[in-house]
C-alpha positions as CSV (number, residue, x, y, z in Angstrom):
1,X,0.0,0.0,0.0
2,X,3.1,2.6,0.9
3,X,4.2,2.2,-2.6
4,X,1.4,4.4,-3.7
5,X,2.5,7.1,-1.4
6,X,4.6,9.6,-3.6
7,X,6.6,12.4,-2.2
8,X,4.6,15.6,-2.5
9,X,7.9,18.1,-1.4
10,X,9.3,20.8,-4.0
11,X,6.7,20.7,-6.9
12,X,5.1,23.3,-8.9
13,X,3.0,23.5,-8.5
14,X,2.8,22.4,-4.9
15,X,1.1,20.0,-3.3
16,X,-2.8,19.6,-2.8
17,X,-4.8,19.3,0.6
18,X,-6.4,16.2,-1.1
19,X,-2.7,14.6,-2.3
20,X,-1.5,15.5,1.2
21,X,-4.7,13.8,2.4
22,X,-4.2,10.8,0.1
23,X,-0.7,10.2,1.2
24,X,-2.0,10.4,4.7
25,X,-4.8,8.2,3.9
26,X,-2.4,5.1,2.6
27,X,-0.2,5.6,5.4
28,X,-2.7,5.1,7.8
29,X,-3.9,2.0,5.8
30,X,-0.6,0.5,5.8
31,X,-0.4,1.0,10.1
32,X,-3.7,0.0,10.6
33,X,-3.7,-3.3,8.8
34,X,-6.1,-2.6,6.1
35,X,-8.0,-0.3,3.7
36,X,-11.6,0.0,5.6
37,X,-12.0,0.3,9.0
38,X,-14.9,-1.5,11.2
39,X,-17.8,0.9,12.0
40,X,-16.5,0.7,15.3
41,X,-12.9,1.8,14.4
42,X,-13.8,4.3,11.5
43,X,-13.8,7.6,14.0
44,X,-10.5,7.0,15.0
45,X,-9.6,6.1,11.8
46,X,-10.5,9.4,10.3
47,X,-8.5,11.1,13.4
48,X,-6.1,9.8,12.2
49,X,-6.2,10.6,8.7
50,X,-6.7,14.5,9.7
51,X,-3.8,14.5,12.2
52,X,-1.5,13.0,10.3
53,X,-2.8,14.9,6.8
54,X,-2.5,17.9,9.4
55,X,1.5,17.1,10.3
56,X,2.4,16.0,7.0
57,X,1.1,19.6,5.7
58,X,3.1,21.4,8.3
59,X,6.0,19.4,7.2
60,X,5.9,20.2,3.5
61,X,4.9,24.2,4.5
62,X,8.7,24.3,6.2
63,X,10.7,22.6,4.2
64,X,13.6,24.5,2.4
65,X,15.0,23.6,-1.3
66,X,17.5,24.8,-2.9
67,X,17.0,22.6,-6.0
68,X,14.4,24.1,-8.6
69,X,10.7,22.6,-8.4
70,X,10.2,19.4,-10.1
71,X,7.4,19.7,-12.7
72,X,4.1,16.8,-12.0
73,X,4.2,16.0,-15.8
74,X,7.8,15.4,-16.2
75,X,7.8,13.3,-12.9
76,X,4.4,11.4,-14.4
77,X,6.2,10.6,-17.4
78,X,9.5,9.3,-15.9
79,X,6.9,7.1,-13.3
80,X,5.3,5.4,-16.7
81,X,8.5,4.8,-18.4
82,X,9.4,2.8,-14.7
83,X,6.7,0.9,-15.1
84,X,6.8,0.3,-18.6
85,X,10.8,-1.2,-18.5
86,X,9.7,-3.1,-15.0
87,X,6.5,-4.9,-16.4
88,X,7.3,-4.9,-19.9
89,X,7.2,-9.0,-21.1
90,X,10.3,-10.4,-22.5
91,X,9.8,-11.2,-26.3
């Protein structure tokens, strides 16, 4: 599940609420054993979610860079080409 967390630092432009959110969301997936809580779980569930979304937020707000933004398409592209050369079949 963490593999679908990306890093959400230094793009332009930056990061969403909902991709911080997201991000949050898988992490707490991955901790909590699974990807839907019980009824009787799902408030402290979503605390989680917003505490951590919250922190995660704060995080990226005060980081400092010096290297130039990455651009989301770019990065997308490079991502797919990944893929591509790690699941291509052999011929």
């Amino acid at each position: 599940m963490c593999r679908n967390i990306r890093p959400l630092n230094n793009f332009e432009p930056p990061a969403t609420d909902d991709e911080v959110r997201a991000a949050a969301l898988q992490f707490v997936r991955k901790i909590a054993g699974g990807s839907k809580p019980s009824k009787a779980n799902e408030a402290a569930y979503d605390k989680a979610v917003g505490v951590i979304a919250q922190a995660s937020r704060e995080l990226i707000d005060s980081l400092v860079t010096t290297a130039p933004p990455k651009d989301r398409d770019e990065e997308a592209a490079k991502a797919r080409a990944r893929s591509a050369a790690r699941f291509s079949t052999a011929s």
